[in-house]
DOKOL-381695 format. One line per field, with one value per residue (C-alpha): chain; y negated, x, z negated. Coordinates in steps of 0.001 Angstrom, whole numbers, always signed. Each point is the difference from the previous one (the first is absolute). Last residue first. Layout:
N
chain <- (A/...)
north <- (Y/...)
east <- (X/...)
up <- (Z/...)
//
This chain:
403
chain <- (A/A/A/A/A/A/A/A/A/A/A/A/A/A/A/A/A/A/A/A/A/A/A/A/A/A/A/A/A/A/A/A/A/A/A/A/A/A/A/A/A/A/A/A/A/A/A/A/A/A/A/A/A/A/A/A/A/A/A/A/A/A/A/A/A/A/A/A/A/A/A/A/A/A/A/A/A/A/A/A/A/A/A/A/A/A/A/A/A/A/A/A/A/A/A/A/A/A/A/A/A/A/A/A/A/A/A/A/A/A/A/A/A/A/A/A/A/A/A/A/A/A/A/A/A/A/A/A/A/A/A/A/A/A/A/A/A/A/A/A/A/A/A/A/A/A/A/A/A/A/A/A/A/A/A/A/A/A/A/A/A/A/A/A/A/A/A/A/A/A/A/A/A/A/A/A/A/A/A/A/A/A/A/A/A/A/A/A/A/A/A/A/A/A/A/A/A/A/A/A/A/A/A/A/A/A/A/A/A/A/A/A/A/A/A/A/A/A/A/A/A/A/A/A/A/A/A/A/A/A/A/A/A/A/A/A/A/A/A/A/A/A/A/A/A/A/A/A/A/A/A/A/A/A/A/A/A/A/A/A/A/A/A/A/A/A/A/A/A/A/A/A/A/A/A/A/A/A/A/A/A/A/A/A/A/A/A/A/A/A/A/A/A/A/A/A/A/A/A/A/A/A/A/A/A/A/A/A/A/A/A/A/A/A/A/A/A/A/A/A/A/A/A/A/A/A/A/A/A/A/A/A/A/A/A/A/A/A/A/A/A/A/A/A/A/A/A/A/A/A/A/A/A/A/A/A/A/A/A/A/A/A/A/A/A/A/A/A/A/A/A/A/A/A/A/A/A/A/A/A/A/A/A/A/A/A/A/A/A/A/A/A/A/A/A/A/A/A/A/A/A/A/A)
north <- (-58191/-1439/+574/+2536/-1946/-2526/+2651/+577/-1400/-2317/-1027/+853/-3207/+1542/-1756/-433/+3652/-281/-3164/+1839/+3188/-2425/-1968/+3578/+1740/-3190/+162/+3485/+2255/-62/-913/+2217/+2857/+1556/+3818/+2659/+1403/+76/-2675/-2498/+926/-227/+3109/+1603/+1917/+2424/+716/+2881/+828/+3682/+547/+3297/+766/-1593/-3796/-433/+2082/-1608/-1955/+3216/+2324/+1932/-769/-3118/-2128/-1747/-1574/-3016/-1149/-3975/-2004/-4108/-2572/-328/-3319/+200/-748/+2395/-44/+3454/+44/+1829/+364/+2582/+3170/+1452/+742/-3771/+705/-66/-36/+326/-1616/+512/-1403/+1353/-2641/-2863/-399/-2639/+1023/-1806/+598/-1677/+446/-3965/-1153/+1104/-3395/+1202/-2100/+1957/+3021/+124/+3886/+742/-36/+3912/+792/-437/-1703/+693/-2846/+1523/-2052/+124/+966/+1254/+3786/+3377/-1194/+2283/+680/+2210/+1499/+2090/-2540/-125/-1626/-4149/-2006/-3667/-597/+27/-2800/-1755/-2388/+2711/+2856/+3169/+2941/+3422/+3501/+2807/+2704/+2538/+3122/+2553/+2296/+1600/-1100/-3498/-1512/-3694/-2556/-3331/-3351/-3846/-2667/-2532/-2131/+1887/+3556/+1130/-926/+3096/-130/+2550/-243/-630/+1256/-2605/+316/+3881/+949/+3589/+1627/+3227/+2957/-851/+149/-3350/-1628/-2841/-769/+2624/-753/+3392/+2362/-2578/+64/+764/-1818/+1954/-1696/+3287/-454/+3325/+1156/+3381/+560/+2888/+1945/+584/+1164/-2532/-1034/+2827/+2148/-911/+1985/+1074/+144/-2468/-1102/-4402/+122/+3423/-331/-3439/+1575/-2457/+1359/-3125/-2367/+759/+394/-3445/-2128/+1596/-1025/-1962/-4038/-398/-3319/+1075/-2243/+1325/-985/-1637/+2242/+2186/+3476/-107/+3430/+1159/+3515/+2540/+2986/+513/-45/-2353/-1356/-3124/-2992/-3025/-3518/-1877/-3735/-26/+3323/+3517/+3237/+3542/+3334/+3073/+3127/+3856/+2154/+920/+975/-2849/-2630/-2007/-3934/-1915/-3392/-3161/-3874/-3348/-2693/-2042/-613/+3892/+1242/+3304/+2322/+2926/+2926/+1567/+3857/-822/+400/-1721/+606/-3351/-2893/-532/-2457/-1613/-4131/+280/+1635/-2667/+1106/-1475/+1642/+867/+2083/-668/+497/+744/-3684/-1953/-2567/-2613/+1011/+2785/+225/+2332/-874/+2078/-248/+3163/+3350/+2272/+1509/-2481/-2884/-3155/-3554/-2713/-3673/-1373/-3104/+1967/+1461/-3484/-2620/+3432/+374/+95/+1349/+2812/+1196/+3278/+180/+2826/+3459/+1959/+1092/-2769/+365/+3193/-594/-2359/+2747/+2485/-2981/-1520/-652/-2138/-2561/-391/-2625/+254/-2737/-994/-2236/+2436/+4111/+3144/+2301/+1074/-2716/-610/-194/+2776/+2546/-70/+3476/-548/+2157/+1415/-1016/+2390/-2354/+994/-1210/+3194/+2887/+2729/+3280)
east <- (+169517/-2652/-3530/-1078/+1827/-3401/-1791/-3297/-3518/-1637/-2890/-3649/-1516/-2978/+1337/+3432/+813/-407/+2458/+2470/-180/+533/+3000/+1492/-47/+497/+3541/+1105/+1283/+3962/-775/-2537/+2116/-1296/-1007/+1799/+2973/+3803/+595/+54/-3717/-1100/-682/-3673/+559/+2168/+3624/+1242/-904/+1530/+1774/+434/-3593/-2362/-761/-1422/-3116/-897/-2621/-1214/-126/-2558/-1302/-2044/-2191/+711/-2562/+395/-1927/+301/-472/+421/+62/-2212/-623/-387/+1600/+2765/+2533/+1507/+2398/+1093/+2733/-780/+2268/-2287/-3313/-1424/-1868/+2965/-1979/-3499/-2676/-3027/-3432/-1946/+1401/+1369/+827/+2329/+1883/+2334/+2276/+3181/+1128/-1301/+2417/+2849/+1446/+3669/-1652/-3470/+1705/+2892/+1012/+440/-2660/+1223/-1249/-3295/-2367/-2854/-1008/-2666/-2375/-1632/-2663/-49/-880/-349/+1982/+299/+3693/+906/+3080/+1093/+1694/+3829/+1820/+741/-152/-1406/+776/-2904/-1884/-380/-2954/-2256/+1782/+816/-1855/+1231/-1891/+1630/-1035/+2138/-2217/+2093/-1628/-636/-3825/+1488/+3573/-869/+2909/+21/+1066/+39/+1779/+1363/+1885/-883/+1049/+1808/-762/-1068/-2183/-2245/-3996/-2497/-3739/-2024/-391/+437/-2806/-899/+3550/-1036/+2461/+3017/+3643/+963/+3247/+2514/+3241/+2648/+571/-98/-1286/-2476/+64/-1995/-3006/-3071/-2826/-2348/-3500/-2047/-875/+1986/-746/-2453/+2765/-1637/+3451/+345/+3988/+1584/-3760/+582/-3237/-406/-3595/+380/-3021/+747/+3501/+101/-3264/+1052/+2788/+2526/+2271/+2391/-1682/-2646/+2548/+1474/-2897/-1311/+2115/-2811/-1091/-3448/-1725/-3315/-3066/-2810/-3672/-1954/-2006/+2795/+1152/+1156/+1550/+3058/+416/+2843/+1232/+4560/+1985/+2419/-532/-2604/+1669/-1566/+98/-2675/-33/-4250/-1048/+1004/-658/+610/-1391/+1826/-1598/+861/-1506/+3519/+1007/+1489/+593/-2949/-460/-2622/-404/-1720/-1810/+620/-213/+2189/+3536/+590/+3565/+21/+3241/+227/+2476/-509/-1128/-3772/-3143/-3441/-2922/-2462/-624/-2363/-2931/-1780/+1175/+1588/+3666/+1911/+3754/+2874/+2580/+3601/+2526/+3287/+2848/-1590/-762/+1797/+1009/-3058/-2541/-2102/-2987/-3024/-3557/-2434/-3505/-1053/-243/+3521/-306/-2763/+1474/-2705/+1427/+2189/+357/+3087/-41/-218/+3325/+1227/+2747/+742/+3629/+2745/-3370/-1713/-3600/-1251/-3759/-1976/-1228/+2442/+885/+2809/+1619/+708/+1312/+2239/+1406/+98/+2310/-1136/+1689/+2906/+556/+3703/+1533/+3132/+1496/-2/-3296/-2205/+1486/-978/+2348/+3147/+2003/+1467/+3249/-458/-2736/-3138/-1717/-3856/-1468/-3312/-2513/-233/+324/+867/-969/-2715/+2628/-912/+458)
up <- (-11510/-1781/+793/-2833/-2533/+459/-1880/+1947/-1776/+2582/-2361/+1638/+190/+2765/+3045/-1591/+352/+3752/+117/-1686/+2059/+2887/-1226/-1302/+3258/+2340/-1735/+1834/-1823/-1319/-2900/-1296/+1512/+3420/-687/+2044/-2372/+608/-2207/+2666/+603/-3581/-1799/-53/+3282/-2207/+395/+944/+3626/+1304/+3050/-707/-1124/-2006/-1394/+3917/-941/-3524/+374/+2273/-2932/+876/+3774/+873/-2298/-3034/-1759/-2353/-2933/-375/-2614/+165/-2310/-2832/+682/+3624/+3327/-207/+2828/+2245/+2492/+2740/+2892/+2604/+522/+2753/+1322/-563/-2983/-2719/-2883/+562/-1880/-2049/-1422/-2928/-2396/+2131/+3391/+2307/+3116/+1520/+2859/+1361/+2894/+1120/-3010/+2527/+202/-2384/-3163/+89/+671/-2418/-673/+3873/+2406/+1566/-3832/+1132/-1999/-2234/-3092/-2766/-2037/-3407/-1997/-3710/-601/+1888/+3200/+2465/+1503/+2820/+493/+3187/+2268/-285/-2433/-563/-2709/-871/-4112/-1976/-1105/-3451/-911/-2129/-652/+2666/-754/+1208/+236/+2403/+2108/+1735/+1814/-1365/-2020/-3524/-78/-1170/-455/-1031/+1273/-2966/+628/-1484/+1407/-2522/+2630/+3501/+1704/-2057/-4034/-306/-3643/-950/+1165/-2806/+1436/+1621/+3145/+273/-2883/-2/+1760/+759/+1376/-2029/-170/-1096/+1576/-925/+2296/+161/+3859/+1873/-3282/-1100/-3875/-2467/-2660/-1519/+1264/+706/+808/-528/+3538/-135/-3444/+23/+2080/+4023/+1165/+2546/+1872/-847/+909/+3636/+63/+4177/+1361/+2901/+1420/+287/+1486/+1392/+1327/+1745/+1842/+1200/-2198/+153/+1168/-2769/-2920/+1515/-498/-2896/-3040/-1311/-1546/-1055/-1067/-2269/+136/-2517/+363/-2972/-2599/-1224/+173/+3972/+198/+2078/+989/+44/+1389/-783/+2797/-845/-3350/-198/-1164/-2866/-14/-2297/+13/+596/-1765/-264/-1587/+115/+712/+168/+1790/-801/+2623/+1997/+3161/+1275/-2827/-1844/-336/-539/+154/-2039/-82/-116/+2235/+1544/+1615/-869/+836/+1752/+1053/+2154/+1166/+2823/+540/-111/-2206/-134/-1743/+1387/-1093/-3256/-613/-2949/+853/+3813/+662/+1586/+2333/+687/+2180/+380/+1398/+113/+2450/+3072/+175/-2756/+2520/-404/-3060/+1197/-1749/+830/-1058/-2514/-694/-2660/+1534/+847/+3735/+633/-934/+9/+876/-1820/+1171/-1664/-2686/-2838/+1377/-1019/+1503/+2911/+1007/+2851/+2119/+1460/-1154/+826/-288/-812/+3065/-1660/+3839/+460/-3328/+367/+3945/-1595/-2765/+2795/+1990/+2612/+3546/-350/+3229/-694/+3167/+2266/+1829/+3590/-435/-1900/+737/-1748/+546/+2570/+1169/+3624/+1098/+2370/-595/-1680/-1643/-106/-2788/+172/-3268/-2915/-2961/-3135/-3190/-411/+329/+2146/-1471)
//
């Protein structure tokens, strides 16, 4: 079988000293043909947008999707990818997309619009119907048919986040992704209360931090969060569980004038704010944890949103720095995606040469955020001065900044 990512071109063997590959300059050089997620994308016949982040996905031109109806466009927030999948698609005032079914997992917020989906598994006649409206978030179990429903008389505009990236590079069989008649029945039984909202209160198993186990979330902006306290002053969090998977998503709000920390992890997290507006600061860790004050303020990049638009932490590939600031008076919420294999947060917390502590600890506690006082001051000045412009209060407790 010949495998698509391969190339069949002749080889040239060198001798002597010199080097074997793909050569610019002396040195060698990736040119990566597509992926089977690329090529997807490619052939869908909608836009793919690449960037660190989008202000609004109002703002993005969306076309027809023939495999699925309504106008759709691709997303692919800088290094996620591979990693995630993503798109946002409109379904018009009256209308319907298409049945669809596929072996990744899939999540939908709706920016606007109200309106419903049905559910059934493989092989059975029993549909569910439920509900949603603007601030809804709700999953679709793996392998289960569904269809969306516009039940209102303006369009609906849905932001989608997926596993499919690496289920297609991997398989690299779209039949098996989208024509596959297995029931992973653990994950969908088709029980009349798989879509009733469920707030009871547990635990993450990795971190113990609050989780619902849910596959609709009604009102996501909203809704009381639990306190965290982690990752700013009063941060609030809360990790829904849904359709029995493991596509991670989270829900935190950080209050009005208070920022989060800058951290570092690798790229697969993307964050789209659902309420408030706000800014986001990328740089590369290789910068160190004072930019501005070290003459690297040229690394730095900014990119500003508010409800409906979206970021990428860490877009640069690696370990970038980050940082979030809330612009509004309500603050800032954020619902996070996060692509790339289960469990990849946790990949380096495994093994024999194991990570213990978490990336939310300081960096000279073994962590990889930079400490409130240890940041660099152009941080504060400038967050400051932004707050100002619309007399928001700066609100973080001065204890934060001594050492």
């Amino acid at each position: 079988m010949k495998h698509h990512h391969h190339h069949d071109d002749d080889f040239e063997e060198v001798s002597g000293s010199a080097v074997a590959g793909r050569l610019e300059n002396g040195k060698m050089v990736v040119e990566r043909p597509p992926t089977e997620y690329q090529k997807y994308m490619a052939e869908q016949g909608i836009p793919i947008y690449e960037a660190p982040g989008y202000h609004d996905v109002r703002e993005l031109e969306l076309k027809p999707w023939d495999r699925l109806g309504g106008n759709a466009a691709f997303l692919v927030p800088d290094g996620t990818v591979d990693l995630l999948g993503m798109h946002v698609i409109e379904i018009p005032p009256g209308e319907a997309l298409a049945i669809d079914r596929h072996i990744y997992e899939e999540k939908y917020y709706v920016v606007e619009g109200e309106g419903s989906t049905e559910v059934w598994a493989t092989g059975s006649d029993v549909c569910q119907r439920f509900e949603w409206h603007d601030g809804s978030l709700f999953a679709i179990p793996i392998n289960t048919s569904f269809r969306l429903i516009n039940g209102g008389r303006k369009r609906c505009l849905l932001i989608v986040g997926n596993t499919s990236p690496f289920i297609m590079n991997i398989f690299e069989n779209r039949d098996f992704v989208f024509k596959n008649d297995f029931a992973f029945t653990e994950r969908y039984s088709g029980s009349a209360d798989a879509y009733d909202p469920d707030f009871k209160l547990l635990k993450t198993a990795e971190l113990q931090r609050a989780m619902w186990r849910t596959n609709l979330i009604p009102e996501i902006a909203n809704c009381e969060l639990p306190l965290d306290n982690q990752r700013s002053p009063g941060f609030r969090r809360i990790e829904p569980n849904m359709a029995n998977g493991n596509f991670t998503t989270f829900i935190g709000h950080h209050l009005p004038g208070r920022y989060s920390k800058a951290h570092t992890h690798p790229s697969f997290a993307v964050l789209i704010c659902i309420k408030g507006q706000g800014y986001t600061y990328n740089w590369p860790s290789g910068c160190g944890p004072t930019p501005w004050k070290d003459g690297h303020a040229d690394q730095v990049k900014r990119v500003d949103y508010i409800a409906g638009g979206l970021v990428a932490a860490a877009p640069g590939g690696g370990n970038w720095f980050h940082q979030h600031f809330p612009t509004d008076k309500d603050g800032i919420r954020m619902l996070v995606f996060m692509g790339g294999v289960p469990n990849l947060q946790y990949q380096e917390y495994s093994g024999r040469n194991r990570r213990r502590v978490w990336v939310n600890a300081d960096l000279q506690d073994g962590g990889s955020s930079i400490s409130y006082d240890t940041e660099d001051p152009f941080i504060r000045e400038e967050y400051q001065r932004e707050l100002a412009k619309t007399d928001i209060p700066f609100d973080m407790p001065q204890e934060v900044y001594k050492v």
